[in-house]
N, C-alpha and C positions, 0 to 999 in steps of 0.2 A: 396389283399392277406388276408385282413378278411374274416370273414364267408360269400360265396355267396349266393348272394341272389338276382336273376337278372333273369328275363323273365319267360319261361314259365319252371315249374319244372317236371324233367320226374324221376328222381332219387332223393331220401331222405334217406340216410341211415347214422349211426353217424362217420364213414371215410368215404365217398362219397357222392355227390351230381352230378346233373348231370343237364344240363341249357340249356335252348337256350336263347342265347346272344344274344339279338335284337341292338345294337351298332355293333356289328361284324358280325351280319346276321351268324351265325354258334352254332353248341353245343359243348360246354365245359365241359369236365369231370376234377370235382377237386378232390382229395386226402388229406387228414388230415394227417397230422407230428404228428408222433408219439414221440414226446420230445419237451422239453421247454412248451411255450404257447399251442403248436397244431395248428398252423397258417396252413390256405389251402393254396395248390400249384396246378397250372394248371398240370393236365398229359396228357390229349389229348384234340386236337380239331377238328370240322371238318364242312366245307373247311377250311384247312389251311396248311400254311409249315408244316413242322414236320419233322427236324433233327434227325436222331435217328446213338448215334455210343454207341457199347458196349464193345467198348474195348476187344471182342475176337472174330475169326473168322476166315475163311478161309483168307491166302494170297492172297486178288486181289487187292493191290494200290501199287505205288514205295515204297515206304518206305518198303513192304514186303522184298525189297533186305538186308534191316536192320534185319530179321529175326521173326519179328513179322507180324502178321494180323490184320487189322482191317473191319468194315462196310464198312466206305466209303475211299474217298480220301483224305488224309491229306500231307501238304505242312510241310519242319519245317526247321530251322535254328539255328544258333548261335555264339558263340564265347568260342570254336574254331567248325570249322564247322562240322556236326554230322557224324556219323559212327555207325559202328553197336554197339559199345559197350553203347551208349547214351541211346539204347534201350533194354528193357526188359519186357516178359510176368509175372506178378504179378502171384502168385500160391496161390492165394484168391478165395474163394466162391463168385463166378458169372465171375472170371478171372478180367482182369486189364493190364492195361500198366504202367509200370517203364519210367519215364524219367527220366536219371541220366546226372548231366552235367560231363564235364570235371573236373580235379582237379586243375585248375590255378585260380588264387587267379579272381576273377570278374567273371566267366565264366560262361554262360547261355544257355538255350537250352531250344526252342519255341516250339510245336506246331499248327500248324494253318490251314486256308484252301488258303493259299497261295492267287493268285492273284482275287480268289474269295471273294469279301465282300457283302452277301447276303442279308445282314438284313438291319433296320434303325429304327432310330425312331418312326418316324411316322407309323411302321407296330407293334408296342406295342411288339415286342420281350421277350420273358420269356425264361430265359438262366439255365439250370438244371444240374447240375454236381455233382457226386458222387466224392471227391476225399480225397486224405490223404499225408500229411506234414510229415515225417517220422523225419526229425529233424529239430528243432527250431530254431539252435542256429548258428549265421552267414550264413545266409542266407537271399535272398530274392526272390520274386515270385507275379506274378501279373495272375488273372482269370478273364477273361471275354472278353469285346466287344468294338474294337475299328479301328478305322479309319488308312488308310495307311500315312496321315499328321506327320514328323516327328517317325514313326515306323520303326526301322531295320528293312529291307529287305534282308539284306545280309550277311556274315558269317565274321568271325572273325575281328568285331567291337562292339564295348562297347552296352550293354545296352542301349535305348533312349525313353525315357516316348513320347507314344503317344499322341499328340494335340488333340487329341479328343475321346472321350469314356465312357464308365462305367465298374467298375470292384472292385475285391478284391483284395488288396494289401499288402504286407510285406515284410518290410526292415530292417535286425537289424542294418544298419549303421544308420536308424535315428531313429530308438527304436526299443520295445519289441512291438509293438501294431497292430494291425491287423486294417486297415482302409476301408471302402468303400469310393469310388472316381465315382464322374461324373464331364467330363471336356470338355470343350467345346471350340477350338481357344485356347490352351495352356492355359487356363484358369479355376480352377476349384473348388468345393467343396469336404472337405472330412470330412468323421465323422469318429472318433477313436472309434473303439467298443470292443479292450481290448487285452490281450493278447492271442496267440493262444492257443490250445493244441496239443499233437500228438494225432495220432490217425481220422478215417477217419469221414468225415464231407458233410452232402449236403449243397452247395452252390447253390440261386438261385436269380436271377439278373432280377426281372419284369418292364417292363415298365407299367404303367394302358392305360387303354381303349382311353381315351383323349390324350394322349403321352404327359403330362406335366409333370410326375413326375415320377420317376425310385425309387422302393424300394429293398434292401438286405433282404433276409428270410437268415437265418442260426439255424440251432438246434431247429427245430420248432419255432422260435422266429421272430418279425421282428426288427431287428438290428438298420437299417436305412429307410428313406426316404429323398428325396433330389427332389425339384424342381425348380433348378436353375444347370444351367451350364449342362445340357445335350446337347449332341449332335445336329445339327441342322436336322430338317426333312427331309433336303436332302442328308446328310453325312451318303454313306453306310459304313458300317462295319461288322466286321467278328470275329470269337470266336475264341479265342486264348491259350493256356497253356504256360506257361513261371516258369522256374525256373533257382536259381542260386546261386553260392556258392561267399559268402565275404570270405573266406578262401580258404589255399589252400589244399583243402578234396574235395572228390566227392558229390553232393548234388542229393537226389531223392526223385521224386513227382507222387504219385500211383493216377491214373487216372479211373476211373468206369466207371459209367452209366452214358452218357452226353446224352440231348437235347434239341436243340431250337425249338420252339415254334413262329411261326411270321403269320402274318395278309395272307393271300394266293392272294387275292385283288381280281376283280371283274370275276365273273363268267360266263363267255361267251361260 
């Protein structure tokens, strides 16, 4: 996530660079964060995955029965199980999704790609999310990428922290503080990186090139790095949104420009 500097250079320009990755045998196009330090973020590579959802679009997945559209197909749950009112089109420049949970005191409401878990470790994954926390107060919410071990699958049961993953987390039942987490076998690190704000935020969740160590970008800045307790190499997983209210008020979490980013593997 520092400034690249890696193989053969085809772009030089002072927000962009442009590389070939000779570890990944691919080119990488990175972008400069216009806030905080100005840390690079990956925005394209090529061969590689490349998830891309933007939050508006024609109705073609199930959840379109909710009344919304999105890119691709997304899976979602919670407690109490969702309906159309959960969801809502954001009426922001570039569009957006609303997830709003229910108003019972715990109640949460996921996003996900359901029985699909695409990614892993070992494919260096870089997770990209525009998104915005609209209220801070009794509430919690976890973003990013984790494994079906221990993860609610089903609808009107409690919240359950996933056995394995990495992500951004917050909970005011055990403070005011925004943490990054990588957990591996219920077991895990987390670094407190402070309190949030309202107001919308890119969040970005890299693994590096050698898969031993997963860093958080936030506000141009790099927040965290962590290399212990990530995921094991063969532990797939999948990207997640989750929110949820510790009172009993509706809670909502405006969702943007998401994508992952993952290794594409060999080229036959």
């Amino acid at each position: 996530m520092t400034e690249p500097k890696i193989g053969w250079i085809q772009c030089w320009q002072n927000d962009l660079r442009i590389f070939w990755n000779p570890t990944k045998n691919r080119q990488e196009k990175y972008f400069r964060c216009q806030h905080g330090d100005r840390e690079w973020f990956l925005r394209d590579a090529l061969p590689a995955r490349v998830w891309e959802e933007s939050f508006i679009g024609r109705p073609h997945f199930r959840v379109a029965t909710f009344g919304v559209g999105l890119d691709r197909e997304w899976d979602t749950n919670g407690d109490g199980a969702p309906a159309a009112g959960n969801f809502a089109s954001a009426n922001e420049l570039g569009g957006g999704l609303i997830l709003r949970t229910d108003g019972g005191l715990n109640d949460w409401l996921a996003l996900h790609t359901g029985d699909q878990y695409p990614t892993a470790v070992s494919v260096s994954p870089h997770f990209n999310l525009r998104t915005e926390l609209v209220d801070i107060t009794d509430v919690f919410f976890l973003l990013g990428l984790v494994s079906v071990t221990n993860l609610e699958t089903g609808n009107n049961q409690p919240w359950a922290t996933p056995d394995d993953g990495m992500w951004l987390e917050y909970d005011t039942a055990v403070d005011g503080n925004l943490r990054f987490v990588t957990r591996s076998g219920a077991v895990e690190t987390s670094t407190s990186i402070g309190a949030p704000t309202v107001g919308h935020v890119r969040v970005n969740i890299v693994v590096n090139d050698a898969h031993d160590e997963a860093g958080l970008l936030m506000k141009g800045t790099i927040q965290a790095t962590h290399d212990t307790h990530l995921p094991g190499d063969d532990v797939k997983l999948k990207p997640i949104f989750m929110v949820g209210t510790r009172e009993t008020e509706t809670k909502d979490l405006h969702l943007h420009d998401f994508r992952l980013i993952f290794d594409r593997g060999p080229i036959v």
